[in-house]
ChimeraX commands (.cxc) that place a marker at each C-alpha (Angstrom):
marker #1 position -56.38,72.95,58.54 radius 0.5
marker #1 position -57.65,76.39,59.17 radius 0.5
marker #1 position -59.94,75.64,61.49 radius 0.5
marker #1 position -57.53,73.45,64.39 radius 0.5
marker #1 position -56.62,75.66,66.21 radius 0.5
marker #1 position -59.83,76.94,67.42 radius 0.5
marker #1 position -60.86,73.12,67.92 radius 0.5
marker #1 position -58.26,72.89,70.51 radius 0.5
marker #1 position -59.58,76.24,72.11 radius 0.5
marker #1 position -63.25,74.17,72.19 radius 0.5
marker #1 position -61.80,71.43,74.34 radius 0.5
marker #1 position -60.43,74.08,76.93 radius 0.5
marker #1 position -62.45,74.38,80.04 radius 0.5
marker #1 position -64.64,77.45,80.14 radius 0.5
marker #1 position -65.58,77.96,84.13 radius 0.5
marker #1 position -61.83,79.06,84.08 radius 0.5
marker #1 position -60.66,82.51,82.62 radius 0.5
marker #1 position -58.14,82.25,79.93 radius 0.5
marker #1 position -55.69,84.97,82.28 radius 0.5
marker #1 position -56.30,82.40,85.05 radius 0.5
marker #1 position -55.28,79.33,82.87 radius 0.5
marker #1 position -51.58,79.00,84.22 radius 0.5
marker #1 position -52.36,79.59,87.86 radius 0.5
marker #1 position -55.03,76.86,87.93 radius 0.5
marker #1 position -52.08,74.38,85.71 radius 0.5
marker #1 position -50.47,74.60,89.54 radius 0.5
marker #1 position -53.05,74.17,91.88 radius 0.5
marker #1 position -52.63,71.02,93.96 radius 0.5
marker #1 position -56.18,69.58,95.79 radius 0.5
marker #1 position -55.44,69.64,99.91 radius 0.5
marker #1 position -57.05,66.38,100.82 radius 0.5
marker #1 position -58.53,66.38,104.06 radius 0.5
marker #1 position -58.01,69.67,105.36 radius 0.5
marker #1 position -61.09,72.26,105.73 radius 0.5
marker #1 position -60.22,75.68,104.33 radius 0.5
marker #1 position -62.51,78.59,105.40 radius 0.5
marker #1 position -62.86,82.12,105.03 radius 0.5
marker #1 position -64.44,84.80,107.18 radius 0.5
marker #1 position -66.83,86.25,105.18 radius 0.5
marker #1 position -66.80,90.65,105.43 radius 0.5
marker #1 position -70.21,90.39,106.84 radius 0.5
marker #1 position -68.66,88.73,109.62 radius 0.5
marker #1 position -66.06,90.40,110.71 radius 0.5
marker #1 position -66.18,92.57,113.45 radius 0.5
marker #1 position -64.22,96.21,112.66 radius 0.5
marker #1 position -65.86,98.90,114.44 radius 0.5
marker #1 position -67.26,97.60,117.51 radius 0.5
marker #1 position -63.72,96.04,119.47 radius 0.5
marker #1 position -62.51,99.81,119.00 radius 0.5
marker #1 position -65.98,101.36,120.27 radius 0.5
marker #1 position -65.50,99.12,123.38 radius 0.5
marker #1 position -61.45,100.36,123.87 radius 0.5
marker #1 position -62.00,103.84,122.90 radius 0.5
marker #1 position -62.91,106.02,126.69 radius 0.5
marker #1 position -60.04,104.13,127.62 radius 0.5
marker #1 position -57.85,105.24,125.02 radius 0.5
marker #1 position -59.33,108.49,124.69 radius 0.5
marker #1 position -58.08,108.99,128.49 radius 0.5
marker #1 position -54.88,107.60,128.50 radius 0.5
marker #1 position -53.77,109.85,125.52 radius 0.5
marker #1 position -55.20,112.93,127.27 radius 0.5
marker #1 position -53.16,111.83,130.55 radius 0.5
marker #1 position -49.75,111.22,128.65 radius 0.5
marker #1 position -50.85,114.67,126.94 radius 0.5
marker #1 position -51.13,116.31,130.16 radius 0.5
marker #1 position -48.21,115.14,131.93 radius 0.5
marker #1 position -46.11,116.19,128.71 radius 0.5
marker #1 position -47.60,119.59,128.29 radius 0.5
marker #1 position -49.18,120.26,131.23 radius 0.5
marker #1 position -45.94,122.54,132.39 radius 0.5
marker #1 position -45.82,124.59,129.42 radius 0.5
marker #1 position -49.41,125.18,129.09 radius 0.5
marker #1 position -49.94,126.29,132.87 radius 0.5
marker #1 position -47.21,128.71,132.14 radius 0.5
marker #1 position -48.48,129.83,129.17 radius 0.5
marker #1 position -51.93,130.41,131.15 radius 0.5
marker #1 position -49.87,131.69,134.27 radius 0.5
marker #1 position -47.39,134.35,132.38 radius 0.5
marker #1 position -51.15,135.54,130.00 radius 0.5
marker #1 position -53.16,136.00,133.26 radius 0.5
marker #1 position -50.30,137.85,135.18 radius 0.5
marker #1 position -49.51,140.07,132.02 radius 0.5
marker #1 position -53.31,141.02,131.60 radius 0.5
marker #1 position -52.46,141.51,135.69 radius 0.5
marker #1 position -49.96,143.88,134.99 radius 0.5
marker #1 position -51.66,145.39,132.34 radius 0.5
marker #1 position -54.72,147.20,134.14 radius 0.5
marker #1 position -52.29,147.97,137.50 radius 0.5
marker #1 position -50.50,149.80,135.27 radius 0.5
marker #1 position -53.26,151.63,133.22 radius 0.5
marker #1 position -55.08,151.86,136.83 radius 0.5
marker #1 position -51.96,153.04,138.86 radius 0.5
marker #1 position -51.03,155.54,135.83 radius 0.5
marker #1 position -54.58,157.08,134.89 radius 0.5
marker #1 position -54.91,161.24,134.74 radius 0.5
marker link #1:1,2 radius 0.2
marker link #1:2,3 radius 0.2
marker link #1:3,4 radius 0.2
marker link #1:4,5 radius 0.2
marker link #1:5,6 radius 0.2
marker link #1:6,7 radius 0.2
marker link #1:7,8 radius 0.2
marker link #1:8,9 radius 0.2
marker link #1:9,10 radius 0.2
marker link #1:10,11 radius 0.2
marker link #1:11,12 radius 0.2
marker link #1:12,13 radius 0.2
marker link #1:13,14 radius 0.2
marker link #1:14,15 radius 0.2
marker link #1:15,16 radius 0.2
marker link #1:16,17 radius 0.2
marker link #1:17,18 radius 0.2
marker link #1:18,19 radius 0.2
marker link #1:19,20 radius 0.2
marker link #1:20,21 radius 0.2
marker link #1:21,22 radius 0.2
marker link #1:22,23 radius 0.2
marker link #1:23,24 radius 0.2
marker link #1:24,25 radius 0.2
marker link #1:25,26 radius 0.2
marker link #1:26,27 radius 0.2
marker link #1:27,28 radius 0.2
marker link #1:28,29 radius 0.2
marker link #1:29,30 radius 0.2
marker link #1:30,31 radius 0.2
marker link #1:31,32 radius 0.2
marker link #1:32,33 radius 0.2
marker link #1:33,34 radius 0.2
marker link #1:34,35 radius 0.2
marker link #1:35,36 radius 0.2
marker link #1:36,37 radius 0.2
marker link #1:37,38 radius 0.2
marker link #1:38,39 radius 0.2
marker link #1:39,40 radius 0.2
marker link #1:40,41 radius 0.2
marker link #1:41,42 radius 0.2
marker link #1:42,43 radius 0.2
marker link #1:43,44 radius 0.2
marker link #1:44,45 radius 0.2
marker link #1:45,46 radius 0.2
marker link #1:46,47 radius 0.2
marker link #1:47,48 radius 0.2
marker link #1:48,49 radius 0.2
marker link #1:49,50 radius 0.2
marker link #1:50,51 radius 0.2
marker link #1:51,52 radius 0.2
marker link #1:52,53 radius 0.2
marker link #1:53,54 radius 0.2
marker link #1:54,55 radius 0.2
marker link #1:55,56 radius 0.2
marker link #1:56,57 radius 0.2
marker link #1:57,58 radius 0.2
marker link #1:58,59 radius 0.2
marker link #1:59,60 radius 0.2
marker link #1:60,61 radius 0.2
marker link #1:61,62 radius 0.2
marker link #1:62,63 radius 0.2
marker link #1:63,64 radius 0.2
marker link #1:64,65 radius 0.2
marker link #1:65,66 radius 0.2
marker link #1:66,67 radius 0.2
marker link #1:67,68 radius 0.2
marker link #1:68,69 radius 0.2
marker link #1:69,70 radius 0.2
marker link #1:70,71 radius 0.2
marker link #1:71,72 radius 0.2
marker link #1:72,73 radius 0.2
marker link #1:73,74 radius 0.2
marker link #1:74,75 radius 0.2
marker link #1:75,76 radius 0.2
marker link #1:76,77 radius 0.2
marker link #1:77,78 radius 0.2
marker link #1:78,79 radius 0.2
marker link #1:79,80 radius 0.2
marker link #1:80,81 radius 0.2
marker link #1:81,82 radius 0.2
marker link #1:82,83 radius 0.2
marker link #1:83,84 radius 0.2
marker link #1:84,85 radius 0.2
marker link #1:85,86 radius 0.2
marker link #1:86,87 radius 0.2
marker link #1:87,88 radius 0.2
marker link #1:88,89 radius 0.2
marker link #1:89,90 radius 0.2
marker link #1:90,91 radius 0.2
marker link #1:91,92 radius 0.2
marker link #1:92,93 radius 0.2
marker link #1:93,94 radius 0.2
marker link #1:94,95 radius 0.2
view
């Protein structure tokens, strides 16, 4: 008596793991209808965003520009003048 327990364990199928044993209890067959995967080797990641990227590369340096253009061309303009200003004065004020 000992021993039926593991006898019903034997009759078990053994292609399925034990952890998987209630999921597979569920599974219903799909007659008739083709199932498919895409297998990693060919799927295409890399290469659709190599082909978009001077494009996208572009239009994020326009929308940059038109957003900080302003600010940056004053930055540049108010650096320039100051350096400007800078040697007039040390020229203009030299002994």
């Amino acid at each position: 008596m000992a021993l039926r327990g593991s006898l019903i364990r034997l009759a078990e199928r053994a292609d399925v793991q034990p952890a998987l044993k209630k999921m597979w209890k569920k599974h219903y067959k799909i007659d008739g209808r083709v199932t498919q995967h895409l297998s990693p080797f060919e799927q295409n990641i890399v290469s659709p965003m190599m082909k978009t990227m001077p494009e996208k590369i572009a239009e994020k340096a326009r929308s940059f520009l038109l957003e900080a253009g302003a600010g940056l061309g004053f930055g540049l303009f108010v650096f320039y003048w100051a350096d400007w200003k800078y040697t007039d004065i040390a020229y203009h004020h030299r002994a």
